[in-house]
C-alpha positions, 0 to 999 in steps of 0.5 A: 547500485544505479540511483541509491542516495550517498547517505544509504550506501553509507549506512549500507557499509555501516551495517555490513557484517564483514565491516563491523565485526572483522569479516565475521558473519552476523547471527540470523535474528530470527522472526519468532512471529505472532500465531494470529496473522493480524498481529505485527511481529518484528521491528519496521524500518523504512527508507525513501530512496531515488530510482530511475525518476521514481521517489521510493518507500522501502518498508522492512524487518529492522533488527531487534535494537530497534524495536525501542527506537521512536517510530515516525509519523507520516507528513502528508503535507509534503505531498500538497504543492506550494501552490494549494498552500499558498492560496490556503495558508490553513491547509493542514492534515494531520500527521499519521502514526507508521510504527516504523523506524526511519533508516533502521537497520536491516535485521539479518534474515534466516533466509531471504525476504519475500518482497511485496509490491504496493500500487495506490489509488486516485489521489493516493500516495506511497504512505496511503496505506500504512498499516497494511505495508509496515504490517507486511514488513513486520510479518518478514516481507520488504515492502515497496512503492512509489508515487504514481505520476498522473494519479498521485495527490500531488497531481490531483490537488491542484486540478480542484482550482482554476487554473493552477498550475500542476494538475496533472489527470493523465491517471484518469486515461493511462495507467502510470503503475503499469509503467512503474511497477515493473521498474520497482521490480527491476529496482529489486534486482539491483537491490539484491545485488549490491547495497543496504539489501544485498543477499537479504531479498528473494527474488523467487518470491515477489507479490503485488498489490494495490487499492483501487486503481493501483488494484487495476494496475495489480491485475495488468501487470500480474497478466503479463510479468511473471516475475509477481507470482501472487497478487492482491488487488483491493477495491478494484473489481479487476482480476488478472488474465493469468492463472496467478495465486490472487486474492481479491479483496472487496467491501459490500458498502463499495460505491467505487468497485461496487459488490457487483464488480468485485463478485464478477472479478471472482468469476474471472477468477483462474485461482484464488478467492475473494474475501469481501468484507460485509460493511466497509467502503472504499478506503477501508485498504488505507489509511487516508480516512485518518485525513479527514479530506472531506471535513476540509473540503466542507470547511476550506473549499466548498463554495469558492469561485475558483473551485471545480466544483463538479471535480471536487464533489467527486473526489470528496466522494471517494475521499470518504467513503468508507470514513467514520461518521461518513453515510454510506452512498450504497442504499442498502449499507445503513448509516454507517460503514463497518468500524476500520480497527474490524475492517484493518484486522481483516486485511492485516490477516487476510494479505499475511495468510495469503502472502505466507501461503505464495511467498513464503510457501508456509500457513494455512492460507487465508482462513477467515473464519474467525471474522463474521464481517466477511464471506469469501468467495472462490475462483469462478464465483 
């Protein structure tokens, strides 16, 4: 397979039934998941491998021997350049738990997986949204994504100095997750062929998703390839031209897609729903508030000479909104957004009643009336 590194093609062969017990199959391990869509079911693994330019996350259902195996945290700091290091040696965010097992082997499906495709945001990552990608991948999807060039952090980071060298906000006028995610749907075929996954992917049955503008990215791409036959964008206020499965997912306290644009997406709407949490913000869909960006622009970045300072107050606003001890920018949200553990379990079973419903063809859909924090909105407003 074109671009998979030596030491996973290894591990493939490692894992290969036929190589382990003597041409014998490997009993399926079924998934025996949890009844409440918000609970994690089985062990996660992941992998990070290279295709076609793009560094790539792999999130998928290990084998029950891993379930004792350490989880790994996530190291956001690989994403900040030397250079924003070397002129702040203090920089520091701090890991971020996953609940995945690095390289974990793949636990022999009953069927194949469905495959979902994740797309972040401005001043994103791959990692940006843990717990809703491993909660995927525990739920029996493999999930996957990339860093976007031209909106990743790594990009961004250094456009708040003077100057640097690597800022990179080409993001800003062109639309890189409209380019990538198509090549993570060719990876999937590849994939399925051949390797660590071969036989073990159903390509019937791919998702996308995306927060923000990896949300836009979501509806571009899901207008015109139909190989995605559901889509999730989240905190976009965009809905897709194509009569697609869709569940669009919005917060009230939003001062990025706003309440406005996100109920005017559902009017769009061909099919689907929107599930608008009352409350939360912006990065409600990740896992970035865990980074407190805005604390270390307060402490290492406000007031220096070499600082855009009217870039960095833009982005320290949608660095935060949504975080705890954050004021809400929308007048009307009070002096605090709404807990992230209530806004997590709401995305955890919304996305897995949606995703079981159009990929795994199985559920009730998205039934969200056991959260008073939400109101759903059909297809047409």
């Amino acid at each position: 397979m074109r671009c998979l590194p030596f030491a996973l093609l290894l591990l493939a062969c490692a894992e290969d039934p036929a190589a382990s017990k003597g041409g014998e199959s490997v009993e399926p391990e079924p998934l025996n998941l949890p009844a409440d869509l918000a609970e994690n079911g089985v062990p996660v693994g992941v992998m990070t491998l290279e295709y076609e330019g793009l560094t790539v996350e792999v999130w998928y259902p290990a084998a029950e021997s891993a379930r004792t195996s350490a989880t790994e945290a996530a190291d956001f700091m690989a994403f900040v350049p030397a250079a924003v290091t070397d002129l702040l040696p203090s920089f520091s965010f701090p890991l971020v738990e996953t609940g995945a097992v690095r390289d974990a082997p793949l636990r022999p499906p009953e069927a194949p997986y469905p495959v979902v495709f994740f797309s972040h945001g401005f001043g994103g990552t791959r990692l940006q949204s843990v717990d809703f990608t491993v909660h995927l991948a525990s739920r029996g999807y493999v999930v996957v994504a990339t860093d976007h060039h031209g909106r990743s952090m790594t990009d961004l980071l250094p456009c708040l100095f003077t100057g640097m060298e690597g800022c990179d906000l080409s993001g800003f006028s062109s639309d890189p997750g409209a380019a990538d995610l198509p090549v993570l749907a060719d990876w999937s075929e590849e994939a399925a062929a051949d390797g660590f996954f071969a036989g073990a992917l159903d390509l019937s049955k791919r998702g996308l998703a995306g927060h923000s503008a990896g949300g836009g990215s979501t509806a571009t791409v899901g207008s015109t390839d139909t190989r995605f036959s559901a889509l999730m964008p989240m905190a976009a206020g965009a809905a897709p031209d194509r009569d697609v499965p869709t569940l669009l997912l919005g917060a009230s306290c939003d001062s990025f897609a706003t309440d406005a644009s996100m109920r005017a997406a559902a009017t769009q709407l061909q099919q689907g729903q929107l599930v608008h949490i009352l409350g939360a913000g912006h990065l409600a869909p990740s896992d970035l508030c865990e980074l407190d960006l805005k604390g270390l622009a307060d402490e290492l970045l406000v007031g220096r000479d070499d600082v855009n300072a009217a870039l960095l107050s833009q982005l320290v606003n949608l660095a935060s909104d949504g975080c705890p001890g954050i004021a809400p920018l929308v007048d009307t949200c009070g002096e605090a957004y709404l807990p992230l553990e209530v806004s997590d379990e709401i995305i955890r079973a919304a996305s897995t009643g949606f995703f079981d419903a159009h990929l795994r063809e199985t559920g009730g859909g998205v039934d969200m009336s056991a959260f008073s924090d939400v109101e759903v909105v059909p297809a047409g407003g």
